[in-house]
Structures are given as C-alpha cells and as structure tokens.
KOLLUMNU-679702 format. One record per residue (C-alpha): residue number from 1; y, z, x. Coordinates in Angstrom, 3 decimals, m for minus. Layout:
residues N
pos_Y_Z_X
NUM_Y_Z_X
...
***
This chain:
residues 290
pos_Y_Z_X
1_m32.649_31.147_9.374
2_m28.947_32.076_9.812
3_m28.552_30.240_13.315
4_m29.986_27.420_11.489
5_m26.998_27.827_8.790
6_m24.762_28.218_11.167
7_m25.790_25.362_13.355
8_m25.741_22.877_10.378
9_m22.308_24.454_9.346
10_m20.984_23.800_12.733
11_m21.916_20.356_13.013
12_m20.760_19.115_10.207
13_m16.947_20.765_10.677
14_m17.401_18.696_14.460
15_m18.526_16.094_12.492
16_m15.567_15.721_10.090
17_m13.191_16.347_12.903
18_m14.657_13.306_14.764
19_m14.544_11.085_11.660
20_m10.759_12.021_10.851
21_m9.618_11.225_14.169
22_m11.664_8.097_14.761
23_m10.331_6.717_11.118
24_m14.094_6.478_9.985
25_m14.586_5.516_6.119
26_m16.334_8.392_4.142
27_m19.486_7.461_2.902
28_m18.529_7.201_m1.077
29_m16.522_3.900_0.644
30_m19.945_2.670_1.242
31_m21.165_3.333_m2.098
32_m17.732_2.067_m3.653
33_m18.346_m1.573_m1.756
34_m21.758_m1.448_m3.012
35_m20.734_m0.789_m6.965
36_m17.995_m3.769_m6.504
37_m20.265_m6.004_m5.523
38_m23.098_m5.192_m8.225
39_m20.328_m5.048_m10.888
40_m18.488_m7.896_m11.004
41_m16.434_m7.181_m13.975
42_m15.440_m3.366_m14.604
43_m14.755_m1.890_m18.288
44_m10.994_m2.587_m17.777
45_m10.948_m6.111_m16.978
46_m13.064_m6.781_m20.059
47_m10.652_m5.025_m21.914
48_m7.956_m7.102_m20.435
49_m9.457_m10.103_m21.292
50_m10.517_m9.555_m24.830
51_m7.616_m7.650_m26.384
52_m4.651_m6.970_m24.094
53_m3.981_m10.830_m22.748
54_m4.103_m12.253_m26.670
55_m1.867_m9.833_m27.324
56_0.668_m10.697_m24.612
57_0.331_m14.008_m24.790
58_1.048_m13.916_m28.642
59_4.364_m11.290_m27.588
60_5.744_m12.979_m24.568
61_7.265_m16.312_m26.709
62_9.489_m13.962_m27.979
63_10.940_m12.071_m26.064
64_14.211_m13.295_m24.183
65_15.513_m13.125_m20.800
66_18.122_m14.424_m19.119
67_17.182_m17.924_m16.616
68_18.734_m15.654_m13.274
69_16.588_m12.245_m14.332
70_13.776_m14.930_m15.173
71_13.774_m16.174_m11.922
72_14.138_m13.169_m9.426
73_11.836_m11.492_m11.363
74_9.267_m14.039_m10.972
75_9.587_m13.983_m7.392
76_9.456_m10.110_m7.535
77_5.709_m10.648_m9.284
78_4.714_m13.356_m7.316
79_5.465_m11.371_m3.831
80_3.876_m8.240_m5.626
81_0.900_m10.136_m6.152
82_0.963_m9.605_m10.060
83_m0.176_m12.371_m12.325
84_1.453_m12.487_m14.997
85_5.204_m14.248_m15.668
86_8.300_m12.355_m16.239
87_7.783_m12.516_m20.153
88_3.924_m11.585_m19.903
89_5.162_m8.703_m17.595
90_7.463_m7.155_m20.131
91_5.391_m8.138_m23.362
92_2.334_m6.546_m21.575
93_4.716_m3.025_m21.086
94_6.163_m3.295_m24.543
95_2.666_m3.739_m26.213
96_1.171_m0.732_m24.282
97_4.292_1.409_m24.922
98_3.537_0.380_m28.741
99_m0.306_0.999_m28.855
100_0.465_4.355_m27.704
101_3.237_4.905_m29.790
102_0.832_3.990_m33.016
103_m2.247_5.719_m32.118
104_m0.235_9.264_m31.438
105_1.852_9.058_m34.490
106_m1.189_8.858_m36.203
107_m2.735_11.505_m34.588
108_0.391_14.048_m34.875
109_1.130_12.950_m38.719
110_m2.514_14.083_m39.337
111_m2.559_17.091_m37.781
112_1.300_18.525_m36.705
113_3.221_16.389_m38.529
114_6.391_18.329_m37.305
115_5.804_17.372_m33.383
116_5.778_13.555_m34.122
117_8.730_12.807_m32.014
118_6.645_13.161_m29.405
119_5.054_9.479_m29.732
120_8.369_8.586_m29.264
121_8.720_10.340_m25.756
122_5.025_9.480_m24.995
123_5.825_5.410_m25.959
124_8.785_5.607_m23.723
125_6.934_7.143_m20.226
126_3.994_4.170_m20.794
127_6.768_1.432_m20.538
128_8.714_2.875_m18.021
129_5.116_3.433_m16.406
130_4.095_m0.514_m16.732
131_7.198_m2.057_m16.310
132_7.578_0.148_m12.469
133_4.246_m1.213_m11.354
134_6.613_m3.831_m9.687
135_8.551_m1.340_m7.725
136_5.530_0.303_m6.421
137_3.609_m2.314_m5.418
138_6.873_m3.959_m3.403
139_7.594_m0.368_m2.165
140_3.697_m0.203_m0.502
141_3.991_m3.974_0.100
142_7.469_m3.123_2.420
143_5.515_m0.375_4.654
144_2.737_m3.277_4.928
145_5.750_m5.507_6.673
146_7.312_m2.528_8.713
147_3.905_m2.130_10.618
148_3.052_m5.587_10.894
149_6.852_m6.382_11.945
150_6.118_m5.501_15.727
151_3.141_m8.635_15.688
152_5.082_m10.881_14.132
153_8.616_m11.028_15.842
154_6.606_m10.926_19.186
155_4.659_m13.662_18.275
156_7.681_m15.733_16.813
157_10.245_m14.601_19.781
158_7.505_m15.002_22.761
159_6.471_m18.088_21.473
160_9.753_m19.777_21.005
161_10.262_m19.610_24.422
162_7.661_m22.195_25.107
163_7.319_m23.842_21.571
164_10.528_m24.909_19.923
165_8.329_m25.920_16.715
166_9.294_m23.196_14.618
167_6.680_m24.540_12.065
168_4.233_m24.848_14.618
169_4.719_m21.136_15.520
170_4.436_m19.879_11.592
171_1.349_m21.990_10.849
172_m0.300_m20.407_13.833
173_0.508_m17.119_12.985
174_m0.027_m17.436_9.385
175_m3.575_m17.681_10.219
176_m3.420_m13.864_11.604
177_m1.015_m12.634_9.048
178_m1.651_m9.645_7.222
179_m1.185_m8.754_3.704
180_2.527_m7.454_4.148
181_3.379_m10.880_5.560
182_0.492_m13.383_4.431
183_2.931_m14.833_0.963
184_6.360_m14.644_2.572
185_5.424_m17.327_5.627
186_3.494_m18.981_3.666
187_6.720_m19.750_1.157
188_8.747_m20.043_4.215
189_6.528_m22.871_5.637
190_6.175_m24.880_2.962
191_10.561_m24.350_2.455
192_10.859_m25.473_5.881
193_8.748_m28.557_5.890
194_10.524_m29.448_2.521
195_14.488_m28.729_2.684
196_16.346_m27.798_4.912
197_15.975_m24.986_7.820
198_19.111_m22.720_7.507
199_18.047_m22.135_3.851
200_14.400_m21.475_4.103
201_15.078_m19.359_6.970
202_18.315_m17.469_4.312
203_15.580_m17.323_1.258
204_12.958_m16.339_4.064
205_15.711_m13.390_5.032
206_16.263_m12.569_1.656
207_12.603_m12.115_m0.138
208_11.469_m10.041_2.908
209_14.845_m7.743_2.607
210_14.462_m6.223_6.091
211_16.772_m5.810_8.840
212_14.569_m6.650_11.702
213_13.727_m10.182_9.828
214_17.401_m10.750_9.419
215_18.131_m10.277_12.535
216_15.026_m13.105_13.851
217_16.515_m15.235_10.747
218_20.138_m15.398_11.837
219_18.762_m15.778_15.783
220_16.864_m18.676_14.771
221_19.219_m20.376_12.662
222_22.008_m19.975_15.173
223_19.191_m21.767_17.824
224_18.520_m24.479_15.437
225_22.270_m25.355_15.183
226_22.162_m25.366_19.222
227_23.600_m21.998_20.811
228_21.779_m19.529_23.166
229_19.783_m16.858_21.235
230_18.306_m15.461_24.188
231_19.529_m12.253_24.664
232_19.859_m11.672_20.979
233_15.791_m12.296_21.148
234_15.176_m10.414_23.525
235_17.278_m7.411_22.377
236_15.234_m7.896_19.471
237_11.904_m7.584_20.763
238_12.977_m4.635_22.850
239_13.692_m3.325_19.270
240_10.031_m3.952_18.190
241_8.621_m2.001_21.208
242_10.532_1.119_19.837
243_9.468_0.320_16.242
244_5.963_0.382_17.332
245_6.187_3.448_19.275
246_7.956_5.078_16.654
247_5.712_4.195_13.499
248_2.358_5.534_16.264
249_3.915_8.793_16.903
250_4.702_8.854_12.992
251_0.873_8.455_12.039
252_0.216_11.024_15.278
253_2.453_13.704_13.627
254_0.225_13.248_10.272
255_m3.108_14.037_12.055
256_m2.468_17.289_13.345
257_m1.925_18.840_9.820
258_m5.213_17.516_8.730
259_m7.223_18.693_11.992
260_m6.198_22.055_11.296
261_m7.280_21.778_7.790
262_m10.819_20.907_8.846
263_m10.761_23.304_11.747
264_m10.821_26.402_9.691
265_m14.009_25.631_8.273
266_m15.553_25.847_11.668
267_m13.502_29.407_12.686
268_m15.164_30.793_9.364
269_m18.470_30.391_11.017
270_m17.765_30.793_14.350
271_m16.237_34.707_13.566
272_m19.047_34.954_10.654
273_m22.084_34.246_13.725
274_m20.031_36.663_16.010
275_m20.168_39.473_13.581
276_m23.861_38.655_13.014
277_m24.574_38.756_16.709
278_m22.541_42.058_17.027
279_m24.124_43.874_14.265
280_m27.681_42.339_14.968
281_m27.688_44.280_18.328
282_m25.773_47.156_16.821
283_m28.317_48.029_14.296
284_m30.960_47.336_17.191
285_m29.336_49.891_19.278
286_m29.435_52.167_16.607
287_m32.818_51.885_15.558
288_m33.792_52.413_18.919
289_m31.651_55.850_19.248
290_m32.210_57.162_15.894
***
C-alpha cells in the first residue's frame, strides 16, 4: 500500500512540474470557461445594471470637469477599455465611496458610536480604489505593448522596406494585433486615412507613451517628409532583438523559483520511501537475528 502512496505522490509532483514548465492551464480554467459560458450574466453585472448605472447616470450631469481633463481622460478609458465617460467614471467612484460611507456610519452609530470616523477613512480608500482602476488597467495594458513591441516594429520596419503603404502595413497587421496593441492602430489607421500623417503618427506616439514607438514614429515621419530612415530602422530593430531576448530571460528567471517550490513536494517522498526501505529491511534483519 505505501509504494502505491508513494507512486501516486510522485507522479503527481512530476506531473505539476511538467504542467508549470509547459504553461498548461490548471483544470479549475476548464471549469471556469465552462461556468462563463452557462452563466451569461454573473450576480455583479445584474447589480450593475439595476442599481449602480441609474445611479450614475442620475450623478454624472453634475458633476464638472474641465473640457482638457474631459478629454484625456476619455482617451485614458477608452484605451483602458472601460465603458463608461469621464463623468460616469467619477460619479460611479463618488457613489461607491458614498454607499459605503452610509452603510458603516450606520453600522458604527449603532453599535461604537465613538469609532465612526472610520466611515470616513473607509469612504475615502473605496474612491481612491475606483477612481485607480484606470491606472491599473493602463499599467497591465503597457506590459501587454512591451511584449508585443518586438512583433510589431518588425513587422512595420521589415515591411516598409518593400511596402511604402504605411496604411497598407497597419491594416495587415492589425489583423494579428494583440490586446496591448489591437485599439491604438486601430485609432492610428483611421487618423491616417483621415488627416494628416505627421499628426496621427504624433497622437499615435503619444497614446502609446513608449520609447521604442517614438522612436518608429519619428523614423517614419522623417521618411514620409523624404529623408533616409534606414539606419535609424534598422538600429531599431536591432533594439527589438535585445528587447525580446531580454523580456525571455525575464520570464526564465521567474520559473526557477516556482520549480523549486513544487520540487520539494517530491524530496518529501523520495527521503520518506528511503527511510521506509531502510527500516523495512532493518526490522527484517532483526527479526531474523533476534
């Protein structure tokens, strides 16, 4: 019975070795996809729908903001992927911030009427909670760019040495785009086939807020207007084969950590079936003198 144990104990350490360093999905991802699919709606969006969104959209008319925070601020959402407008983004922090503010000074007045301040504190962390939802969606949306930054300026700069249809080149890749990169070309297509191509290319530039895509927006400007951009190009594609190499042996340096974490299961069991062996034929030996 214990070599069975120790079998089944052993194969699944190899077996969650294997899956961490083939990237395989644990199995509650299966059962996740499975839920989303049965449940179209979850608990929350019903929620949303029935009591937050009247409530926003009766808050955001009055609330005030000025046309230029307005406007980079609905960029900021739209890039984030959040639906909601600049006022419906603030009126939708402030009411949360408030519901939470009511329902704990409620609570404390009932039973500690001395610690009420606290709803104050508590109202103050939910808004600053809600109204950074921006931030961190446009911080995980940059790392989506950074690793998909390599694809893209190879297929722009290798391409624009046989296509000089910048468009052409964008729509093509747009189609292989990921989500770090899908909303930004899109916008920067439709700019470019609608005004002119030194400001697309400077709004492009500035959304994205990268380096690396400054850099391929000042090289292709400057080759619109008509000078060499060659070496500049290619200097920058020789960047991207470092950036690549770099952001691999980044991910490399995290797996290592977690190996070890799933190999001491798997030691455990290997020195527990030694002793057993050891002792097994110890007592034997033993038996048979005594």
């Amino acid at each position: 019975m214990i070599y069975v144990i120790v079998f089944a104990l052993m194969a699944y350490g190899t077996f969650s070795i294997t899956s961490e360093v083939l990237r395989l999905p644990p199995a509650s991802t299966g059962k996740g996809v499975r839920l989303a699919v049965r449940q179209e709606k979850s608990f929350m969006d019903i929620l949303n729908r029935i009591f937050i969104l009247p409530m926003v959209n009766l808050i955001a008319p009055l609330l005030r903001l000025t046309d230029f925070k307005e406007k980079r601020m609905a960029v900021q959402l739209a890039r984030a992927g959040i639906n909601f407008t600049p006022k419906e983004y603030f009126a939708r922090s402030f009411l949360m911030a408030a519901t939470v503010f009511i329902i704990t000074f409620v609570m404390l007045s009932v039973t500690m009427i001395n610690m009420a301040f606290i709803s104050v504190i508590l109202a103050v962390v939910v808004f600053f909670h809600f109204h950074s939802e921006i931030k961190d969606k446009l911080k995980e949306k940059d790392k989506l760019i950074e690793r998909e930054l390599p694809k893209f300026v190879r297929a722009i700069v290798q391409g624009s040495k046989t296509e000089r249809d910048i468009i052409k080149l964008l729509e093509t890749y747009e189609t292989i785009a990921g989500a770090g990169l899908k909303y930004d070309i899109s916008v920067l297509i439709m700019d470019l086939k609608s005004g002119n191509f030194e400001e697309g290319m400077s709004e492009f530039d500035k959304r994205v807020g990268n380096a690396y895509v400054s850099r391929l927006s000042k090289a292709l400007i400057a080759a619109n207007r008509g000078d060499n951009q060659d070496s500049t190009l290619n200097y920058l594609l020789s960047d991207m084969g470092l950036l690549a190499k770099e952001m691999m042996q980044r991910e490399l340096n995290k797996r290592p950590g977690r190996i070890k974490i799933l190999v001491i299961p798997i030691v455990i069991v290997a020195v527990a079936a030694l002793f057993y062996v050891i002792g097994s034929n110890l007592f034997s030996s033993l038996s048979g003198i005594m």
